[in-house]
C-alpha positions as CSV (number, residue, x, y, z in Angstrom):
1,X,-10.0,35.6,3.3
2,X,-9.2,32.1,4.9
3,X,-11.1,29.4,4.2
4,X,-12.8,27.7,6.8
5,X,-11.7,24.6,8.4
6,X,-14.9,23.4,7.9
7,X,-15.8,23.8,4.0
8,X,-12.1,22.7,3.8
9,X,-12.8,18.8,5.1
10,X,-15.8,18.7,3.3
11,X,-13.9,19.9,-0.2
12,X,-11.0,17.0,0.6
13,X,-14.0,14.9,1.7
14,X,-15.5,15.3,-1.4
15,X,-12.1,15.0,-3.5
16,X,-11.2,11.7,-1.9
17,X,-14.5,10.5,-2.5
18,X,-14.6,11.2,-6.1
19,X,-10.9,9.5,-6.7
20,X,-12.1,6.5,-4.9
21,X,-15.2,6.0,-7.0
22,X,-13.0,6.3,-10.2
23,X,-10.8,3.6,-9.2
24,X,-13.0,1.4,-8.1
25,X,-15.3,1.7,-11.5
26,X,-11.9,1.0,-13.4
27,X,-10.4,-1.8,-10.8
28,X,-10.0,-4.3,-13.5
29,X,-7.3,-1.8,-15.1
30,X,-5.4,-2.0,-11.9
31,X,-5.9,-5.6,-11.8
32,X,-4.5,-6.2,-15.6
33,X,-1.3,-4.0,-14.9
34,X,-1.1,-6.5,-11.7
35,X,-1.2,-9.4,-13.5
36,X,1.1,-8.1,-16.1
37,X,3.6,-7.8,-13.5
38,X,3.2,-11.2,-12.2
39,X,3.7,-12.5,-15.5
40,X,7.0,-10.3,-16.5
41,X,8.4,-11.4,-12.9
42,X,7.9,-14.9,-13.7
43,X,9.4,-14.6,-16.7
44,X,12.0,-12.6,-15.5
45,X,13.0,-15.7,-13.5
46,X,12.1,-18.4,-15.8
47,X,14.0,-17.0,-18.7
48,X,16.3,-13.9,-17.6
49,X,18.0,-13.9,-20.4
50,X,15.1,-13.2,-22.7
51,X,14.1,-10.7,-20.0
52,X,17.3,-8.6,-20.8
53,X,17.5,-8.6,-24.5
54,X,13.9,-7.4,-24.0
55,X,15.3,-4.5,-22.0
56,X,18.1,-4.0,-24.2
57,X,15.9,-3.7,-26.8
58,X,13.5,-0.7,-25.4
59,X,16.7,1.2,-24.1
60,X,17.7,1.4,-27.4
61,X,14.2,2.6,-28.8
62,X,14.5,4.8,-26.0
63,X,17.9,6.2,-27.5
64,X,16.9,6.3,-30.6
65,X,13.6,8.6,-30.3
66,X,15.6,10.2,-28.1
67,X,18.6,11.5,-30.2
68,X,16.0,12.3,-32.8
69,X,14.1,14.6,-30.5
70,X,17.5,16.3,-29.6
71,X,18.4,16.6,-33.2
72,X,14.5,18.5,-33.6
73,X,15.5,20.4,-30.9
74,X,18.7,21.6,-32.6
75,X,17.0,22.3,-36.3
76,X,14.7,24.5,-34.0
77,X,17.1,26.3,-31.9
78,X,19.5,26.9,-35.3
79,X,16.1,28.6,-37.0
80,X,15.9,30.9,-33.7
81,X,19.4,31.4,-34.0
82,X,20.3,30.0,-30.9
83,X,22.7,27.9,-30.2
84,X,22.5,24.0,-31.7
85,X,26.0,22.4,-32.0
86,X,25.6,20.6,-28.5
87,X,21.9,19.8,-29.2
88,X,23.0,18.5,-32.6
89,X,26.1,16.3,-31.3
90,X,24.1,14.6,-28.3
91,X,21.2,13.6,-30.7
92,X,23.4,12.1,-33.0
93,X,25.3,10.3,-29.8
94,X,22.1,9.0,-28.9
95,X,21.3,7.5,-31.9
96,X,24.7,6.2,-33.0
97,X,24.3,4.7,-29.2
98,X,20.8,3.3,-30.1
99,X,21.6,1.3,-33.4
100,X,24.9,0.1,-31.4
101,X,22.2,-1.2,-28.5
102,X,19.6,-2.6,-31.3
103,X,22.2,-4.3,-32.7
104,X,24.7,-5.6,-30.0
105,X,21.6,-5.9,-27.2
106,X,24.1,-8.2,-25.4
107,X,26.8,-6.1,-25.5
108,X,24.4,-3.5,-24.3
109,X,23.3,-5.2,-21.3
110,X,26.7,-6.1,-20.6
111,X,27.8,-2.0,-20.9
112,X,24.4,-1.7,-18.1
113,X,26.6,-4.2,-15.5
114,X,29.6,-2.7,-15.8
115,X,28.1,0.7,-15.2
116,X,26.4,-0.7,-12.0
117,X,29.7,-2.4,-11.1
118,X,31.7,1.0,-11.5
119,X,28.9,2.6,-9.7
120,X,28.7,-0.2,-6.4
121,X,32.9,0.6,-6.4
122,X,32.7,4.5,-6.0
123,X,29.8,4.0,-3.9
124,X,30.8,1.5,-1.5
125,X,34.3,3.5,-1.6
126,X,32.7,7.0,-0.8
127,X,30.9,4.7,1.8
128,X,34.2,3.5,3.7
129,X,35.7,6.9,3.4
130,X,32.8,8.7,5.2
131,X,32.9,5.9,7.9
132,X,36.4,6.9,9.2
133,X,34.9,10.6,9.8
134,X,32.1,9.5,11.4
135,X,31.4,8.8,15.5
136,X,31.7,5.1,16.7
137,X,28.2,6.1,18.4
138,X,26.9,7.5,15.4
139,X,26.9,3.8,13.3
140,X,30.6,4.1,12.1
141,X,30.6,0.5,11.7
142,X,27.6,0.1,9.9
143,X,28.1,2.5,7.4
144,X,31.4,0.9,6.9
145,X,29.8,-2.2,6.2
146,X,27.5,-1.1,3.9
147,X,30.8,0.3,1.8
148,X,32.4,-3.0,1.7
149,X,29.0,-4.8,1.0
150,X,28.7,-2.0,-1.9
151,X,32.6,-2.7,-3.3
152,X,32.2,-6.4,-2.6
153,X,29.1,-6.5,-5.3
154,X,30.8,-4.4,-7.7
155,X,34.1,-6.4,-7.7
156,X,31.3,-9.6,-8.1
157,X,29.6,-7.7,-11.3
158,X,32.8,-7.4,-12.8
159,X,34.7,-10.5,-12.1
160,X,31.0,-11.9,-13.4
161,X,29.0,-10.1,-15.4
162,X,27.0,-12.9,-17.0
163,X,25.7,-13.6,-13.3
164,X,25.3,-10.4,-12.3
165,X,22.7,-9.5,-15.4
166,X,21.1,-12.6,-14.1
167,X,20.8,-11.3,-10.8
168,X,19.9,-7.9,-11.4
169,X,17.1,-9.0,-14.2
170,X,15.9,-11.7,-10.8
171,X,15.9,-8.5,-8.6
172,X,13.9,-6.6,-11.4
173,X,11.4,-9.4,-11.7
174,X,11.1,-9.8,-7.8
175,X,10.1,-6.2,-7.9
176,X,7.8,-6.8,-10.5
177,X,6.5,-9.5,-9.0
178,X,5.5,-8.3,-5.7
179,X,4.5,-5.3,-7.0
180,X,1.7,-7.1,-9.2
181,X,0.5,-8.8,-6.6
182,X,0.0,-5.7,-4.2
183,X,-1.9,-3.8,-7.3
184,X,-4.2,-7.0,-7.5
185,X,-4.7,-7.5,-4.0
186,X,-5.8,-3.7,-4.3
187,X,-8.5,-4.1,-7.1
188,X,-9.8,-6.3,-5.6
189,X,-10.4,-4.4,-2.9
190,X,-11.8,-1.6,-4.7
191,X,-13.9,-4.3,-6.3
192,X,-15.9,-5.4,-3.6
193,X,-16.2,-1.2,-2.0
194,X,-17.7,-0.6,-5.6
195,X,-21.0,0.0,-5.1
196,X,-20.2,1.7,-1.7
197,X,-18.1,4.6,-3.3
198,X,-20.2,5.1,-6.2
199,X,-22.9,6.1,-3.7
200,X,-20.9,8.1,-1.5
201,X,-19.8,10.0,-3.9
202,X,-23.4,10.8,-5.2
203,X,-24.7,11.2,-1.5
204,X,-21.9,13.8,-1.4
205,X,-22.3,15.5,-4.6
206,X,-26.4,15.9,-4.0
């Protein structure tokens, strides 16, 4: 039996309501993870190369919980006798991969630019390629340009790739940056409708 139209506004009504109350009661959560990211972007421009080891560092935590999870996975699946030997090798990749990254985190975050360099080349490449089989009228041009742009930067990254870890830690921290600032902007915002949603939301639910 369909629902009708009516109880179905007030339901979503009622839902939006609800969500709104909660995050205004808990705005100044939204305005601490802002003001985290203002700080990190600052810091991401005031000291990049701090930001990166950082970065580094947590990638390799990440391997390194992450190749022992896969190595659980493959004790499990060899107790239900299922198959383990690819389960077992990437786990101990990951780890291996993870100590390397702990202790070379330089090294590491070179290995991240050279990746995005290989990546920007085969990209902007694909790019150029797809342009010649395109229509003039459809943006043949542009989407050429956007390939050399792409190959450009990648050729940059690797001719470079102390400068390009800068840049793409000052990208990162731009990000963070602006980002921060819209979540404040936004508690406050629920901040001052406090009051307002908390008794809309009890108008609604009586």
């Amino acid at each position: 039996m369909a629902t009708p139209t009516g109880t179905s506004v007030t339901t979503d009504a009622r839902a939006s309501d609800a969500m709104s109350a909660v995050l205004a009661q808990n705005w100044w959560l939204i305005a601490l993870r802002g003001v985290f990211g203002v700080l990190f972007g600052i810091l991401a421009f005031a000291s990049p190369g701090a930001v990166m080891i950082t970065l580094a560092l947590f990638f390799a935590a990440y391997l390194i919980v992450d190749g022992v999870a896969g190595i659980v996975a493959a004790v499990r699946a060899a107790r239900a006798n299922e198959r383990w030997g690819l389960l077992l090798a990437e786990g101990a990749l990951n780890i291996v991969m993870g100590v390397v990254a702990a202790a070379l985190p330089v090294t590491a975050v070179f290995a991240f630019v050279i990746i995005t360099a290989a990546w920007a080349l085969i990209s902007g490449g694909l790019m150029i390629a797809a342009a010649f089989k395109l229509h003039e009228s459809h943006g043949r041009w542009w989407l050429a340009i956007g390939g050399v742009i792409s190959v450009i930067w990648g050729v940059l990254l690797v001719l470079s790739p102390v400068i390009g870890a800068v840049v793409l830690t000052w990208w990162l921290g731009a990000y963070a940056f602006v980002f921060g600032i819209a979540l404040i902007v936004l508690a406050f915002r629920l901040k001052a409708r406090k009051d307002d949603s908390h008794g809309s939301a009890a108008a609604r639910a009586a």
